[in-house]
C-alpha atoms as one frame of an Amber mdcrd trajectory, in Angstrom:
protein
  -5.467 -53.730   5.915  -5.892 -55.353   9.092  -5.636 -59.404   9.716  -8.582
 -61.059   9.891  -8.690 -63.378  12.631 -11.364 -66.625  14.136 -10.868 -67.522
  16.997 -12.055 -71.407  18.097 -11.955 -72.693  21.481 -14.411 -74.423  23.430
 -14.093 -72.314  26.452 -16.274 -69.101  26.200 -14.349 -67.658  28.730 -10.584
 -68.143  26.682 -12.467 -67.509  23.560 -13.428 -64.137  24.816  -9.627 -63.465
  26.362  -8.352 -64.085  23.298 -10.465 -61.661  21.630 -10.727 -58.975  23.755
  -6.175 -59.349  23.100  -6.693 -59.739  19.524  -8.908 -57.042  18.949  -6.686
 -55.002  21.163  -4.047 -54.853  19.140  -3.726 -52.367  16.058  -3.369 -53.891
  12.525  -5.333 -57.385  13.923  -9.394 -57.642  13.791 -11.409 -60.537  15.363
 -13.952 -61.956  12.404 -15.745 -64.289  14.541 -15.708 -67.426  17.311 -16.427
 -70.841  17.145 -16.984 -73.244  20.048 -16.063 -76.845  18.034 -14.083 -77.888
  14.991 -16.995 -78.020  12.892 -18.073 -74.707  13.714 -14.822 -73.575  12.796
 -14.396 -74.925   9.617 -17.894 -73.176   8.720 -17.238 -70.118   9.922 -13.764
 -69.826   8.362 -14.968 -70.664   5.088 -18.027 -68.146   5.151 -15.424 -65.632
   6.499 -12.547 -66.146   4.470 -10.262 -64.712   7.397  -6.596 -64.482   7.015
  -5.616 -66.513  10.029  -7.032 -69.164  12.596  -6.252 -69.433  16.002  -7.237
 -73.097  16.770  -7.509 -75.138  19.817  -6.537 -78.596  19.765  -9.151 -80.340
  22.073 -12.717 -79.641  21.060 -16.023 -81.475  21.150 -17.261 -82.910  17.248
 -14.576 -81.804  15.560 -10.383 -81.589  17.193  -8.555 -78.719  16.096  -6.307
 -81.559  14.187  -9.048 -82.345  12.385 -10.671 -79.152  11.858  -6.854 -77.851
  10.372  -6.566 -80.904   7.750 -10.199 -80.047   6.455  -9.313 -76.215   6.123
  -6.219 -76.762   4.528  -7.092 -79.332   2.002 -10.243 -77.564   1.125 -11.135
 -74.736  -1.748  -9.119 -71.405  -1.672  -8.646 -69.329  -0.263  -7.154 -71.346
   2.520  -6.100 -69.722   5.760  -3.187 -69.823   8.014  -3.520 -71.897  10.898
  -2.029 -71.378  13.934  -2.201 -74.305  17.371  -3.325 -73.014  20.678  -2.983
 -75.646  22.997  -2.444 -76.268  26.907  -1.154 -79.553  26.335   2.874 -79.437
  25.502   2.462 -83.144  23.397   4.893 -84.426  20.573   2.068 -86.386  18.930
   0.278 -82.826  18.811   3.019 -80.898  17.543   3.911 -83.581  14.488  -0.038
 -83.915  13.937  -1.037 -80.225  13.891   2.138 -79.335  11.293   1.381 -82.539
   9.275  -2.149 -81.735   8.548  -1.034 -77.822   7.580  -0.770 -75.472  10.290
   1.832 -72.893  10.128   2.594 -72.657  13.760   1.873 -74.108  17.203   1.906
 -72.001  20.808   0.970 -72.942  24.650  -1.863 -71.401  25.476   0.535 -69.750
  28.611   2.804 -68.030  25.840   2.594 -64.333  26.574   0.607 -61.837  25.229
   3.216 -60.084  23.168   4.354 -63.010  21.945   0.909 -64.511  20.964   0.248
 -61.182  18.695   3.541 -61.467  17.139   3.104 -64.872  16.038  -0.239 -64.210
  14.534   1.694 -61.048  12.471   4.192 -63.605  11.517   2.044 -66.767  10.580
  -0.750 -64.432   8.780   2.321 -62.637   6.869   3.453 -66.330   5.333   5.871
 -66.927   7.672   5.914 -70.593  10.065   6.277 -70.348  13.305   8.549 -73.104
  14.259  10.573 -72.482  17.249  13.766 -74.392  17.717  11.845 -76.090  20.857
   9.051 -77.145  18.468  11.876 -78.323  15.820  13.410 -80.290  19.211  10.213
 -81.983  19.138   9.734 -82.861  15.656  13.080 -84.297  15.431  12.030 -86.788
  18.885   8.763 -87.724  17.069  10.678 -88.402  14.103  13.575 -90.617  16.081
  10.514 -93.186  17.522   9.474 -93.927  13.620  10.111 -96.210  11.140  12.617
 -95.341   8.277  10.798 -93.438   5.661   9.401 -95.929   3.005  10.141 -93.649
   0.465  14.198 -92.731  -0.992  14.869 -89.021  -0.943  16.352 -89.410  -4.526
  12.322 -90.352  -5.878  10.992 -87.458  -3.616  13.248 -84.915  -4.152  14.717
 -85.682  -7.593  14.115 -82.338  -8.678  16.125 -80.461  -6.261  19.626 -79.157
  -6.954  21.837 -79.803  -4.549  22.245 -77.041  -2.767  18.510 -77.005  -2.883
  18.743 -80.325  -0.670  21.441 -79.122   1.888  19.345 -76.118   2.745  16.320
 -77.983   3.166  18.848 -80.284   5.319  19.657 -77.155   7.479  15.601 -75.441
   7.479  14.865 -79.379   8.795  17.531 -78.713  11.489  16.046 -75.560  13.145
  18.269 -73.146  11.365  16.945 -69.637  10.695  17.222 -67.468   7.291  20.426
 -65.883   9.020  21.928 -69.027  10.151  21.249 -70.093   6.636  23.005 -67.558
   5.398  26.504 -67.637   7.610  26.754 -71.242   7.625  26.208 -71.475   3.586
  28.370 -68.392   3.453  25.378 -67.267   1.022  23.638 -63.362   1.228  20.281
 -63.707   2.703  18.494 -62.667  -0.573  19.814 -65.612  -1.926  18.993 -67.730
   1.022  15.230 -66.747   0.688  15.096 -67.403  -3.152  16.422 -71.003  -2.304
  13.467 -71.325   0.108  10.936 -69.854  -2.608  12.029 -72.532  -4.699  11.552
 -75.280  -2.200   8.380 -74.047  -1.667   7.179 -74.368  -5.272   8.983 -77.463
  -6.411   7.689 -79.305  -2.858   4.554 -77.581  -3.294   4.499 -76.662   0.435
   2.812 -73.509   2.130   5.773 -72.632   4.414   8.990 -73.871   6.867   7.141
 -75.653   8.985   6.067 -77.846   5.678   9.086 -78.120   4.582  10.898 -79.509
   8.021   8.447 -82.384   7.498   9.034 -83.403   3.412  12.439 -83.594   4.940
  12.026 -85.997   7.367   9.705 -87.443   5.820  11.267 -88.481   2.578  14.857
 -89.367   4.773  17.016 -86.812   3.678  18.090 -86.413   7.241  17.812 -88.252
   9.877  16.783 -87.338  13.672  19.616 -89.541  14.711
């Protein structure tokens, strides 16, 4: 079955790029545009498609805005994934905070833009070690977390905690896997756990819960 992408940007002329890539691309299927946020969140619920590409600056609604309303909203909720020209560590920590599963310049390349749409609509967070580079420097310019990781996390094992410690640091499944000295299938049930006990939707979520709560620290 093919993805089922919308597409929202409030540039006809990008909208239509994008589409005329997405569409162009076997196993992907355009499901409809929207020029604003708000027209975005309408057409996404009427839709039901498996993915949105979003753009971050749009008139009536942001794409910040328009993600937090999709994601907190009735099922079945899609993946997000950030489109932006604008390279920003405020956008970066806003777009993952209010649920997207990935965030891309809107210069990435072609190839690269339909492989993160495979890999974001398959469950998967996009979170580049340059993206985790920037999530740890929004992190460093905030407060220490109000909250103790021992009332946040209390119902994590321990090694539960240290690799959440390492997915917070930028470290891949494989990395995972040689620095724990653990076999990947084993590395991925510890993240399926950490998924359901944090109730998050993917890495990207979890990167967050782990700086937010202080279990590691960006300095």
């Amino acid at each position: 079955m093919s993805v089922r992408v919308v597409i929202a940007d409030d540039q006809a002329l990008v909208r239509g790029s994008f589409a005329m890539l997405v569409d162009s691309s076997p196993g992907l299927e355009v499901v409809g545009e929207a020029e604003d946020g708000v027209a975005a969140v309408e057409l996404a619920r009427r839709e039901k498609p498996d993915l949105v590409l979003m753009d971050v600056r749009m008139p009536e609604m942001d794409g910040i805005e328009a993600t937090r309303v999709l994601c907190s909203g009735p099922e079945p909720v899609p993946r997000v994934l950030i489109l932006t020209t604008f390279d920003l560590d405020s956008y970066v920590y806003a777009a993952l905070r209010a649920g997207a599963s990935g965030f891309l310049l809107k210069d990435t390349p072609p190839a690269e833009l339909l492989n993160a749409i495979q890999v974001v609509a398959s469950g998967e967070a996009l979170l580049a070690p340059s993206v985790t580079r920037r999530l740890i420097s929004e992190f460093a310019r905030r407060p220490e977390p109000a909250q103790s990781p021992a009332l946040e996390l209390d119902g994590l094992t321990e090694r539960e905690r240290e690799v959440l410690a390492l997915i917070a640091r930028g470290l891949s499944n494989v990395e995972l896997s040689q620095n724990l000295r653990l076999s990947l299938a084993t590395v991925k049930t510890h993240i399926g756990r950490l998924l359901s006990k944090l109730h998050a939707r993917d890495r990207a979520q979890l990167v967050i819960v782990a700086y937010e709560t202080g279990l590691i620290s960006p300095r």
